[in-house]
C-alpha positions as CSV (number, residue, x, y, z in Angstrom):
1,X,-72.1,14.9,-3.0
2,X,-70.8,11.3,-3.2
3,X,-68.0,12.4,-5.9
4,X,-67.0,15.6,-3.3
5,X,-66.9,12.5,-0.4
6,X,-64.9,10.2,-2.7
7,X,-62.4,13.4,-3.3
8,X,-62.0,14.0,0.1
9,X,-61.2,10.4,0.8
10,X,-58.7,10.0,-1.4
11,X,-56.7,13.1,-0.7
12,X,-56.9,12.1,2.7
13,X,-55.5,8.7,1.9
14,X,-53.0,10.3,0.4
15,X,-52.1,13.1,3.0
16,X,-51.7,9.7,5.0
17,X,-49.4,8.0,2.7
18,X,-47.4,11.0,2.3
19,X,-47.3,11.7,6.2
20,X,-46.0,7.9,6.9
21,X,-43.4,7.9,4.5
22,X,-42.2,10.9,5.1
23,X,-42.1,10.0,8.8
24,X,-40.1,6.7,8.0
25,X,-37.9,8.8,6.3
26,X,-37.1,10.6,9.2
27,X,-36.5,7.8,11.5
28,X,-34.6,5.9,8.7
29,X,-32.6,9.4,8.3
30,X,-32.5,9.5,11.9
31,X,-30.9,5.9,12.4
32,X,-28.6,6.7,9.2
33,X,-27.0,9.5,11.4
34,X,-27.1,7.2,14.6
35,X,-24.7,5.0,12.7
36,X,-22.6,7.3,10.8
37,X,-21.9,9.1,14.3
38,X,-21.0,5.9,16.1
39,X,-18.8,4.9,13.1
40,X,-17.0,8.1,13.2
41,X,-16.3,8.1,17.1
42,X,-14.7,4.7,16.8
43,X,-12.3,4.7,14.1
44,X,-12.1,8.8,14.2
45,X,-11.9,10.5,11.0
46,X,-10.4,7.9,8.4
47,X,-7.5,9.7,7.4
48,X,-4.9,7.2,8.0
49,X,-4.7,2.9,8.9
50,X,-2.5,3.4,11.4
51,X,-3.0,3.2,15.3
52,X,-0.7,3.9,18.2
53,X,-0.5,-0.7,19.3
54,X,0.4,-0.7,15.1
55,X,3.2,2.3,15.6
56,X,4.5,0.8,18.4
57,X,4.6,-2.9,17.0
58,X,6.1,-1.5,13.5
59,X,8.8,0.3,15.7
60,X,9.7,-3.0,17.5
61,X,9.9,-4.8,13.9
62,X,12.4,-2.3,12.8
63,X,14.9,-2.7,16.0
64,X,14.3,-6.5,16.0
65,X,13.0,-8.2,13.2
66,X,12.4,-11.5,13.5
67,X,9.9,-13.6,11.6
68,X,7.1,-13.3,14.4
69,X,7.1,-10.2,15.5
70,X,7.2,-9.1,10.9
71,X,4.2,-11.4,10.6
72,X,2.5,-10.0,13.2
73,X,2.8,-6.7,12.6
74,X,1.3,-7.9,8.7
75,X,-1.1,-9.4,9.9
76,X,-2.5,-6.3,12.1
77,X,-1.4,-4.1,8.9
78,X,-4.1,-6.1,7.2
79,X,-6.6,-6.0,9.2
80,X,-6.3,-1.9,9.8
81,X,-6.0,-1.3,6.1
82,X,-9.7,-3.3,6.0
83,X,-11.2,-1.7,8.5
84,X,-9.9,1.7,7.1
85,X,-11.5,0.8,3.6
86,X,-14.5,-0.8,5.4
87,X,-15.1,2.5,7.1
88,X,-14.5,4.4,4.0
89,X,-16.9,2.2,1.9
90,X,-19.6,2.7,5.1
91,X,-19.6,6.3,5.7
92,X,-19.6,6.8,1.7
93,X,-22.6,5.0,1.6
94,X,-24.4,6.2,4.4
95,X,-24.1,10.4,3.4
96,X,-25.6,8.8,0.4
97,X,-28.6,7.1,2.1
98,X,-28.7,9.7,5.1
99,X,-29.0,12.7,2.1
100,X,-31.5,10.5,0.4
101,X,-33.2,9.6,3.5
102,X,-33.9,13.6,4.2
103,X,-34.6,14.9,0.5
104,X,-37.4,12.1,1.1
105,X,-38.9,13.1,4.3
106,X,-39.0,16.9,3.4
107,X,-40.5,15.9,-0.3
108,X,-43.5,13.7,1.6
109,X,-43.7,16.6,4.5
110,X,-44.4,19.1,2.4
111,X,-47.1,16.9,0.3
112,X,-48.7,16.1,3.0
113,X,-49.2,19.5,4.2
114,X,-50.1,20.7,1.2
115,X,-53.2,18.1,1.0
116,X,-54.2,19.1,4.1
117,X,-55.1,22.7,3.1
118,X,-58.1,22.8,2.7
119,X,-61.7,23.8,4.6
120,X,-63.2,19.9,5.4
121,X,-66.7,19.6,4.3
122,X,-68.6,19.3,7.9
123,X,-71.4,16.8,6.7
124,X,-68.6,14.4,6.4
125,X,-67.4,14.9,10.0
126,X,-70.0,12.1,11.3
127,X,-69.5,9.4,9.0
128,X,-65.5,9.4,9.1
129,X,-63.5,7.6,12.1
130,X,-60.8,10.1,12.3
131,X,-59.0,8.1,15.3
132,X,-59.5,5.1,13.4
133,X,-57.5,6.4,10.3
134,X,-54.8,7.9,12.5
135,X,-54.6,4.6,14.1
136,X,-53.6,2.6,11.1
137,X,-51.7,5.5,9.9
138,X,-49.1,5.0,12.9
139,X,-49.6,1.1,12.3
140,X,-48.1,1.3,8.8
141,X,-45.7,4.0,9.6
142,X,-44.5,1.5,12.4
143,X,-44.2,-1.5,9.9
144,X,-43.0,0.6,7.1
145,X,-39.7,2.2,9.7
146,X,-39.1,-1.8,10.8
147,X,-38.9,-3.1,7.4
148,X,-36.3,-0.3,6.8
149,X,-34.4,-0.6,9.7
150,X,-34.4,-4.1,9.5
151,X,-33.1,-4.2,5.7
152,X,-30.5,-1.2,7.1
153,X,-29.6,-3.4,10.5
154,X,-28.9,-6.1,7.6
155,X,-26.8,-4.1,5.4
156,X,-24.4,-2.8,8.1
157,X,-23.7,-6.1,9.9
158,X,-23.0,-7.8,6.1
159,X,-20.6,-4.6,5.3
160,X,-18.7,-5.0,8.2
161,X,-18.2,-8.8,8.4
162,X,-17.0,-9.4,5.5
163,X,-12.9,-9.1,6.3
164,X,-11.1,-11.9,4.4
165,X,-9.4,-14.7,5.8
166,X,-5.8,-14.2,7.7
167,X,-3.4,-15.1,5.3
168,X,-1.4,-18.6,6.6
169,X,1.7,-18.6,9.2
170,X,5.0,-17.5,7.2
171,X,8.1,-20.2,7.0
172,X,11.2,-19.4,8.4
173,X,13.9,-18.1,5.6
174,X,16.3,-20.5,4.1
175,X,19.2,-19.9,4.6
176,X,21.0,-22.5,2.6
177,X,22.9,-22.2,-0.8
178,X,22.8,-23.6,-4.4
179,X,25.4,-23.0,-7.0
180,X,24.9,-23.9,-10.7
181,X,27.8,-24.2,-12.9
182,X,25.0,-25.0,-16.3
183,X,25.8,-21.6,-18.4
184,X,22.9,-20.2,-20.6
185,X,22.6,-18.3,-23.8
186,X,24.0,-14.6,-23.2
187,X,21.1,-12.5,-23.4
188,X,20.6,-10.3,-26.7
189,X,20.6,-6.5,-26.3
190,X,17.4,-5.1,-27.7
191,X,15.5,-1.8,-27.7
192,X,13.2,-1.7,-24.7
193,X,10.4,0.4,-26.1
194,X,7.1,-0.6,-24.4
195,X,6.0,-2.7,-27.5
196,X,8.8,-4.6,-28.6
197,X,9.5,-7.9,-27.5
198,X,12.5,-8.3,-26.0
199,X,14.7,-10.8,-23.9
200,X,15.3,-7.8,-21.1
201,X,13.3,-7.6,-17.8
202,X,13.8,-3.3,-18.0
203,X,11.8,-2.8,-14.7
204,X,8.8,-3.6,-12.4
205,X,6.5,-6.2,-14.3
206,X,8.7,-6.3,-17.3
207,X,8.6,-4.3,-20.5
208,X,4.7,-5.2,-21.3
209,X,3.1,-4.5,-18.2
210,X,3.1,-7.8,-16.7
211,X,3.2,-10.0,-20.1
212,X,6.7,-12.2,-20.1
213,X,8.5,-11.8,-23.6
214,X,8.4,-15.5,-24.2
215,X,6.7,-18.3,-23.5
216,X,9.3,-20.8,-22.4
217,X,9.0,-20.2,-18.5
218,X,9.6,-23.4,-16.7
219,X,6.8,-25.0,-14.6
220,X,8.8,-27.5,-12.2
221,X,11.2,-26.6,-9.0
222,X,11.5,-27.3,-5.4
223,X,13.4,-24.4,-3.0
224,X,13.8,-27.3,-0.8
225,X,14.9,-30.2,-2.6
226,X,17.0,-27.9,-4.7
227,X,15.3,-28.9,-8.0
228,X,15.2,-26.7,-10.6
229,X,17.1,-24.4,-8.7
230,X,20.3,-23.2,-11.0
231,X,21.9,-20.9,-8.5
232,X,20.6,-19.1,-5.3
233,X,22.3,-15.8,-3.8
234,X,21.6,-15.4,0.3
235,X,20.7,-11.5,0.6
236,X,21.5,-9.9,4.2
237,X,19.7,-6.5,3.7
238,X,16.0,-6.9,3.2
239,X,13.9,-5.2,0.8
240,X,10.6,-6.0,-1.7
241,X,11.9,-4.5,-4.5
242,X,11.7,-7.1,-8.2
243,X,15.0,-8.1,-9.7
244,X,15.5,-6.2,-13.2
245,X,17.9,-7.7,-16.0
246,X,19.7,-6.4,-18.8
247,X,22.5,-7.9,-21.2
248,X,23.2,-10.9,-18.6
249,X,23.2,-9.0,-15.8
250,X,20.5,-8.9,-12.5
251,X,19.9,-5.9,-10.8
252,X,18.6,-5.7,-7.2
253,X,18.3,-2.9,-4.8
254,X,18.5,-3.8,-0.8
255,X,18.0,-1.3,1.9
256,X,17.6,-0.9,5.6
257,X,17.9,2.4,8.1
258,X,21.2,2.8,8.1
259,X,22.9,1.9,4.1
260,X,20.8,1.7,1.2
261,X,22.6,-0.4,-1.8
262,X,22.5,-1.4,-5.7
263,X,23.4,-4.6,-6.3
264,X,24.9,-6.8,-9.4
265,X,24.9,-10.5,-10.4
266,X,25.2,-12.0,-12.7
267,X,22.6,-13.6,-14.9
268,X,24.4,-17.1,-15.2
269,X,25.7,-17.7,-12.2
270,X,24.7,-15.8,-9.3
271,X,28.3,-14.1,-8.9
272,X,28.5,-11.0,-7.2
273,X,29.8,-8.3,-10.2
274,X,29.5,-5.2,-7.9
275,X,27.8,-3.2,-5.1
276,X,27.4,0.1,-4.5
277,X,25.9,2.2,-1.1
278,X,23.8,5.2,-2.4
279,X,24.6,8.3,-0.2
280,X,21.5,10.4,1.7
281,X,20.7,13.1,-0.1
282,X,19.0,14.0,3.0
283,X,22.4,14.9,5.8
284,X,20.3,15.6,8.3
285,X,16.7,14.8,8.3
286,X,15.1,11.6,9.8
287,X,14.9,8.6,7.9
288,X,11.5,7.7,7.5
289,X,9.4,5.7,9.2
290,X,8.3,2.8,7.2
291,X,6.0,-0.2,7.9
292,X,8.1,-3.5,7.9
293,X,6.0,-4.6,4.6
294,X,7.3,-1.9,2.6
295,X,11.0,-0.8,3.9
296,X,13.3,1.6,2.4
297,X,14.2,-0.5,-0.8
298,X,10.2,-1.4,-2.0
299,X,10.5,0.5,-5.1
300,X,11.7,-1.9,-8.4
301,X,14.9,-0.2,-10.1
302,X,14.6,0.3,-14.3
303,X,17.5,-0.2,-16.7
304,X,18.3,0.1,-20.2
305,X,21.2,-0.4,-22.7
306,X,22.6,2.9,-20.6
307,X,22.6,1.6,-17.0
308,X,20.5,1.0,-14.1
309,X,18.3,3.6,-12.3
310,X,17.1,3.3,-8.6
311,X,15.0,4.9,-6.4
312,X,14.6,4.4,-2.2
313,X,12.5,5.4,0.5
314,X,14.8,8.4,1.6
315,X,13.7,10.1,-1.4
316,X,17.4,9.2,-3.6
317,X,17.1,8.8,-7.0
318,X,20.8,7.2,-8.6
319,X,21.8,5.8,-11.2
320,X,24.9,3.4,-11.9
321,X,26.1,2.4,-15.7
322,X,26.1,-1.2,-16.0
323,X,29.8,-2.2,-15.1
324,X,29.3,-0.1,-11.7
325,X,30.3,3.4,-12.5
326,X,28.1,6.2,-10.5
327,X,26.5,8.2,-13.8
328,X,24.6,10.8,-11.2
329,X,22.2,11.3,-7.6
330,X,19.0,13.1,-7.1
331,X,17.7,14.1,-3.8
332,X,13.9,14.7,-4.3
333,X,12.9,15.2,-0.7
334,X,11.6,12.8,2.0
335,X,8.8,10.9,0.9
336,X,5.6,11.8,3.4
337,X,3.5,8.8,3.4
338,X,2.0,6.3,5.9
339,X,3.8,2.9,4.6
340,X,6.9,4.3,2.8
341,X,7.8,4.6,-1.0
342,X,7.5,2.1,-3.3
343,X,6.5,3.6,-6.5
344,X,8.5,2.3,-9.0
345,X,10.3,3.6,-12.3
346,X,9.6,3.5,-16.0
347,X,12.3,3.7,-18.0
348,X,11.1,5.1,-21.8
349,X,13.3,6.2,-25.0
350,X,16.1,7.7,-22.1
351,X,13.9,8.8,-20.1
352,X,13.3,8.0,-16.3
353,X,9.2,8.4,-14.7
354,X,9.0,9.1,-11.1
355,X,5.3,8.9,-9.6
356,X,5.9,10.4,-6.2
357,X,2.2,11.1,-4.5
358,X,3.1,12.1,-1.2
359,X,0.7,13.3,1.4
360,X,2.7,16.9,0.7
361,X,5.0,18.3,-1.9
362,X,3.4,15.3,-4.2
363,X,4.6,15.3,-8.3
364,X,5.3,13.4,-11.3
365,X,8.6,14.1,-12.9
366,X,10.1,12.9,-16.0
367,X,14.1,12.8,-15.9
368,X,17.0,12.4,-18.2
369,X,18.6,9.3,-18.3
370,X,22.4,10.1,-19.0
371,X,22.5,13.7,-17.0
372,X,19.7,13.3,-14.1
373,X,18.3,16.6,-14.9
374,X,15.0,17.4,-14.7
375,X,13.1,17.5,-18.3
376,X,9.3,18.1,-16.5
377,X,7.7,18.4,-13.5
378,X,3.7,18.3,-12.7
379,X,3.0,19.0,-9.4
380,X,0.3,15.8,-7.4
381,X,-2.6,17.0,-5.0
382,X,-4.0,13.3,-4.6
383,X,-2.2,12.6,-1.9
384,X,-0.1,9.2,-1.6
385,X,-0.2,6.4,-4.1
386,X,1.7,3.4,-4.5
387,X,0.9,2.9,-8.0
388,X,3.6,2.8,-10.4
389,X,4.0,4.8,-13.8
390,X,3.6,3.2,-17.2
391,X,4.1,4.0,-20.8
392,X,1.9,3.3,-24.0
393,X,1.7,4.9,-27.3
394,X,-1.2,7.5,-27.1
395,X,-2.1,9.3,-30.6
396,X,-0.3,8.5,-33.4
397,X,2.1,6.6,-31.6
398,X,2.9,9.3,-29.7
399,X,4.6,7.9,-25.9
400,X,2.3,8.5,-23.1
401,X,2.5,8.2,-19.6
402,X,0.0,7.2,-17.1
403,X,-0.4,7.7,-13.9
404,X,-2.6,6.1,-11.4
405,X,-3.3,7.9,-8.1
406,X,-5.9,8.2,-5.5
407,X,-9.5,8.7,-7.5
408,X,-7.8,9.5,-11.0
409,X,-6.1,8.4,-13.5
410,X,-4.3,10.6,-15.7
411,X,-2.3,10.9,-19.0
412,X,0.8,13.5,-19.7
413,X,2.6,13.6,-22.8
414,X,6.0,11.7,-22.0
415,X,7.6,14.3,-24.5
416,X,6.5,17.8,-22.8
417,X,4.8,16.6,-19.6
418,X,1.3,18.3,-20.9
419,X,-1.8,17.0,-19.5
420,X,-3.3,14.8,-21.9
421,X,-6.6,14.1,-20.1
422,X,-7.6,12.9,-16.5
423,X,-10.6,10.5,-15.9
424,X,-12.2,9.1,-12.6
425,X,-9.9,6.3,-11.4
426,X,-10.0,4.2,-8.2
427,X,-10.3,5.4,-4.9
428,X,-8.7,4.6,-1.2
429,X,-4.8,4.1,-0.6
430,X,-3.8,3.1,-4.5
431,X,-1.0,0.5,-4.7
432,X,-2.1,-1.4,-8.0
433,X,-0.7,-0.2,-11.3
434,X,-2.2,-0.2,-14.5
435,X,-3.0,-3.3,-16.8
436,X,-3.0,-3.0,-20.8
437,X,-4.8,-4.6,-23.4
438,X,-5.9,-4.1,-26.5
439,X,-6.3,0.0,-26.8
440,X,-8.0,-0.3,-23.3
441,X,-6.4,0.5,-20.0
442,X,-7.2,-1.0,-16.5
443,X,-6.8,0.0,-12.9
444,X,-8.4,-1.2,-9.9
445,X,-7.8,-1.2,-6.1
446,X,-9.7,-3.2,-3.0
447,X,-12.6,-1.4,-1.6
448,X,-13.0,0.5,-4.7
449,X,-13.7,-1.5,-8.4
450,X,-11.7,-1.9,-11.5
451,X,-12.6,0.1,-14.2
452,X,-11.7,0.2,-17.9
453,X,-11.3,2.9,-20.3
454,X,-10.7,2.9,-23.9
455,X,-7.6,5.2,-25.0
456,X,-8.9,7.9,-27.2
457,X,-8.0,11.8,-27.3
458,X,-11.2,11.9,-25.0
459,X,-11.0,7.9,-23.2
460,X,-14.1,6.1,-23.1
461,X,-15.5,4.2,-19.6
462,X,-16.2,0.7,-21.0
463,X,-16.8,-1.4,-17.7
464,X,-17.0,-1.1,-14.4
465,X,-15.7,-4.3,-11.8
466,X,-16.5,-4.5,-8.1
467,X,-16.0,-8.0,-6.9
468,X,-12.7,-9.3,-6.4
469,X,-10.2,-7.0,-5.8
470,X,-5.9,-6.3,-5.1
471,X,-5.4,-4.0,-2.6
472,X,-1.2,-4.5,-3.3
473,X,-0.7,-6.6,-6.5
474,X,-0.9,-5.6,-9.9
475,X,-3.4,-7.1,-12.4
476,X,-2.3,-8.6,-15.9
477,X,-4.2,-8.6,-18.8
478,X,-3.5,-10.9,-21.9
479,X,-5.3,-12.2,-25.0
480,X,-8.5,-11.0,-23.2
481,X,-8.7,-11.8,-20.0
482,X,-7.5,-10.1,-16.7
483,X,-6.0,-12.3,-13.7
484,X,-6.0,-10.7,-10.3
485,X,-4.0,-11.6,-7.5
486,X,-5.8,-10.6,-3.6
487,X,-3.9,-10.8,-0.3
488,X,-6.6,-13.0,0.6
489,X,-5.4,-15.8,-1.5
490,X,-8.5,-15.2,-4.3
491,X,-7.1,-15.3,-7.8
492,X,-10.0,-14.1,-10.1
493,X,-10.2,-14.2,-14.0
494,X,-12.6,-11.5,-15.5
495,X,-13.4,-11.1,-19.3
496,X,-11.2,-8.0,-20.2
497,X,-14.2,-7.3,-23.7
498,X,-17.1,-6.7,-20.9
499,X,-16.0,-7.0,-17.3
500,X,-17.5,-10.5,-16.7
501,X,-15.7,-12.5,-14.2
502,X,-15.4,-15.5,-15.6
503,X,-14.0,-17.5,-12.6
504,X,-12.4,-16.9,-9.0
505,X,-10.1,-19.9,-7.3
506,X,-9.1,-19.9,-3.3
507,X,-5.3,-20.6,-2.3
508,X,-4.4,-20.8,1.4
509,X,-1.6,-17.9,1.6
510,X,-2.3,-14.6,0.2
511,X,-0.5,-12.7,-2.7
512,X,1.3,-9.4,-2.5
513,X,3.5,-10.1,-6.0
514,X,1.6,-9.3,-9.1
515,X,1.0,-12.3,-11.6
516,X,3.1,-12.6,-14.5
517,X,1.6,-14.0,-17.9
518,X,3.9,-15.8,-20.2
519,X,2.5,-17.5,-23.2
520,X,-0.4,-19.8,-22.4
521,X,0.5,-19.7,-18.6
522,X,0.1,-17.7,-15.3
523,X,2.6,-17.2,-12.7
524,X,0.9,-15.7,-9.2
525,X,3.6,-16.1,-6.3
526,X,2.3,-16.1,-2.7
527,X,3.5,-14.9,0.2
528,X,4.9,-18.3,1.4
529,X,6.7,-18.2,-1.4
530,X,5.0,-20.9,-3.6
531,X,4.7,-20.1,-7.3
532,X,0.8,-20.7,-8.4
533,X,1.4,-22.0,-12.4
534,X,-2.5,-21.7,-13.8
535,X,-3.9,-22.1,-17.7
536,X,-4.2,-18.4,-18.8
537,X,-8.1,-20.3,-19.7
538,X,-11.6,-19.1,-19.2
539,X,-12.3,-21.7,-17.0
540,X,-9.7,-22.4,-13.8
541,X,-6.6,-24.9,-14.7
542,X,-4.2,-25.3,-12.2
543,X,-0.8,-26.6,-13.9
544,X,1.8,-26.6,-10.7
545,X,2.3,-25.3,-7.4
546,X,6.2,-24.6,-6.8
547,X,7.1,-24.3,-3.8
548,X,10.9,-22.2,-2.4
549,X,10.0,-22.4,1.1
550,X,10.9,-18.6,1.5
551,X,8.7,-16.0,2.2
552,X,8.4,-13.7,-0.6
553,X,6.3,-10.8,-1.8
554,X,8.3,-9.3,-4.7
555,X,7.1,-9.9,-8.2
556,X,9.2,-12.1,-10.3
557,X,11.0,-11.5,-13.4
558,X,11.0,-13.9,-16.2
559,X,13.4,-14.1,-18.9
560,X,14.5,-16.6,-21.6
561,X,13.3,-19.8,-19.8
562,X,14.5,-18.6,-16.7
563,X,12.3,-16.8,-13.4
564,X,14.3,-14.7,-10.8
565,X,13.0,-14.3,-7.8
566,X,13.5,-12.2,-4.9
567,X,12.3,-13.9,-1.6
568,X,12.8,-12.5,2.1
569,X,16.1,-14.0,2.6
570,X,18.0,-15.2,-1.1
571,X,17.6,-14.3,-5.2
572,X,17.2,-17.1,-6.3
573,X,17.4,-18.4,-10.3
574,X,15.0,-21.1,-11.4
575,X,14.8,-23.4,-15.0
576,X,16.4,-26.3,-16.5
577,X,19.8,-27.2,-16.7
């Protein structure tokens, strides 16, 4: 009799516990949905950053774009993109807890009413307190739904306070000049295969993904003071596109709505050598509406010992042979994005990479340098990226191209255009590009995490990274460690073997350039135009701050002792005399 008692006891202890938790889960579900539903009616459905007071300041940027009005329309840029990825990150998160929160509730439901079938043993109806038990039943099952909601109240205030800090005011553009007359070496023509080392600067980042050539960058200039300044071009078209070099000779594209351009200078002294306006392809059709970040001319240009190969934010595709001569134009449609295009191109073995993720009509292609013609064409379903192509040698050698898009990453043979293999990338609006090291490739984006991946027929996840993150620069990766660069003004160093971070370091103005290793050193250039010179180190070293007093957000070029620079207003040429 006193076992049977006992027996009953317990299951009823545990038709209790199973009751109670599966009513927490309920109300926990319950709040979940409370949550998800108010986050939904007030940003909507999270398909874009933008909002009508963002349109409407973006279109008054365009007609009149002076510096307050550009930094304003940044800074709310900023913060929509946050709250876009915030909201992302939040509603992700809670269909996981809401799903979890329900399989719970129906699993300790169903427990619970199974325990309860069963004929109670009427002796034991006198000694057991029934209204007592139901009492502390509700007691714990009130206690236990705080706790969570407490812990859930907690969560959701910590995920959506944590927006980084405004970047500082931007300067005013110089608009001063300074010549050099000092000549330099001429620069050696070279092959400008991914892995050889070269004194070329072939396209966005450089031939090595971010990694200078050489090591003999200088470390010591003043924009204002003119020091270490060897010759500074004033620009009157805007643009964020990088300067590109080949065989003494810098290449620059500028745009705005009505003329979109090529420019040449030369490498020495600054001298004007040519300029050419690039027809619309697109007679006709609207130019595209851009945000005052990005701009018709975002996307860096490629060259090699052939010529120079540029592509704009009306969807034109030219290229120009290096003393000027118009080789050929593609028209590959408008773009259909939210910012504008700024993809930019790899130029491999004579042949030109376009990554154009659009929101429709979204494909890589691979094109032929000398006659513009098509060689392959894989159509994109991501949607829009930002990302930019690059080139390493897959299997045996063989050149492959990756490409970086919104939750994927993927591989095609640079030869045939076959799909090599595709692997779970980054997600949100993708604007970093790959980084390289070692047989192991990296991507990352803000919101998101970076994530490695050995290169193999079949690539291998080796680490996963989720602190500090770019949501526009690139990150660089050199003798084992990675340097990222965030709008924010956080520069972080993480351990490229295991995914470590090793160290993070706070400037005052954010970064939109991606850092540039050469040699020992790192070059991270801010938006305020100061150049960041750091130990490439485990632990932080700061080695200069250099100031131009220009705003800039184009990534630099460096090349034989000498860094190029694109700021908002000039191209400017730094190093010794």
């Amino acid at each position: 009799m006193a076992t049977s008692e006992t027996n009953s006891a317990r299951t009823d202890m545990w038709r209790r516990t199973a009751r109670g938790m599966g009513a927490v889960a309920v109300i926990f579900s319950l709040v979940v949905g409370v949550l998800l539903t108010a986050d939904w009616m007030r940003a909507g459905q999270a398909q874009t950053v933008r909002s009508d007071q963002l349109g409407a300041l973006l279109a008054r940027a365009r007609q009149a774009p002076d510096s307050t009005t550009v930094a304003l329309a940044r800074e709310m840029d900023r913060v929509a993109r946050h709250a876009y990825f915030s909201s992302v990150a939040f509603r992700d998160a809670g269909v996981w807890m809401l799903v979890s929160g329900l399989l719970i509730a129906v699993g300790c439901l169903h427990v619970a009413a199974r325990l309860g079938r069963r004929i109670e043993d009427p002796r034991r109806f006198a000694t057991t307190d029934q209204a007592r038990a139901d009492r502390e039943a509700r007691v714990a099952m009130l206690v236990a739904g705080a706790g969570g909601l407490a812990a859930l109240a907690a969560w959701a205030l910590g995920s959506m306070s944590s927006a980084p800090p405004p970047p500082a005011p931007l300067p005013a553009a110089s608009t001063g000049a300074v010549t050099a007359a000092a000549p330099a070496a001429v620069l050696s023509a070279g092959s400008n295969a991914h892995a050889v080392a070269v004194f070329q600067w072939n396209g966005f980042r450089g031939p090595r993904c971010g990694v200078a050539p050489g090591s003999n960058a200088p470390v010591a200039w003043d924009g204002t003071s003119g020091t270490g300044v060897l010759w500074r071009v004033a620009l009157a078209k805007t643009g964020i596109s990088s300067p590109v070099l080949w065989g003494g000779t810098v290449f620059l594209t500028v745009a705005d709505e009505t003329n979109r351009e090529v420019v040449a200078y030369s490498a020495v002294t600054g001298v004007e050598r040519w300029r050419h306006g690039v027809a619309d392809g697109g007679q006709g059709e609207a130019v595209p509406s851009t945000s005052p970040d990005t701009g018709l001319g975002a996307a860096t240009p490629a060259c090699d010992e052939s010529g120079v190969y540029a592509v704009f934010g009306t969807g034109d595709l030219v290229a120009y042979s290096h003393d000027g001569k118009l080789l050929w134009q593609v028209y590959l449609r408008r773009p259909a994005n939210s910012y504008g295009h700024a993809s930019s191109l790899w130029v491999e073995g004579g042949k030109i990479c376009v990554q154009y993720d659009q929101s429709e009509n979204g494909r890589v292609l691979v094109i032929d340098a000398k006659s513009g013609k098509t060689i392959w064409e894989q159509p994109r379903t991501q949607g829009p990226s930002w990302s930019s192509p690059v080139v390493v040698a897959g299997a045996a050698g063989r050149p492959m191209l990756l490409v970086n898009g919104a939750g994927v990453l993927t591989a095609f043979d640079l030869a045939d255009g076959n799909a090599l293999w595709e692997v779970e990338g980054v997600s949100g609006e993708v604007a970093p590009s790959p980084a390289f090291w070692n047989g192991r490739i990296m991507v990352a984006n803000a919101s998101a995490r970076m994530v490695c991946y050995e290169l193999a027929a079949k690539p291998v996840q080796v680490w996963e990274y989720t602190e500090a993150l770019p949501d526009v620069s690139s990150p660089v990766a050199a003798d084992g460690l990675i340097f990222l660069a965030l709008s924010s003004g956080q520069i972080a160093c993480v351990d490229a073997k295991d995914g470590r971070e090793l160290w993070k370091h706070d400037y005052s103005a954010g970064f939109y350039a991606s850092p540039i290793v050469s040699g020992s050193r790192v070059y991270a250039l801010d938006r305020e135009g100061t150049m960041r010179i750091f130990a490439a180190e485990r632990a932080f070293r700061e080695i200069a701050s250099c100031p131009l007093g220009d705003a800039a957000d184009a990534t630099p070029a460096l090349v034989d002792g000498r860094i190029y620079i694109r700021t908002r207003g000039a191209l400017w040429c730094l190093g010794a005399r």
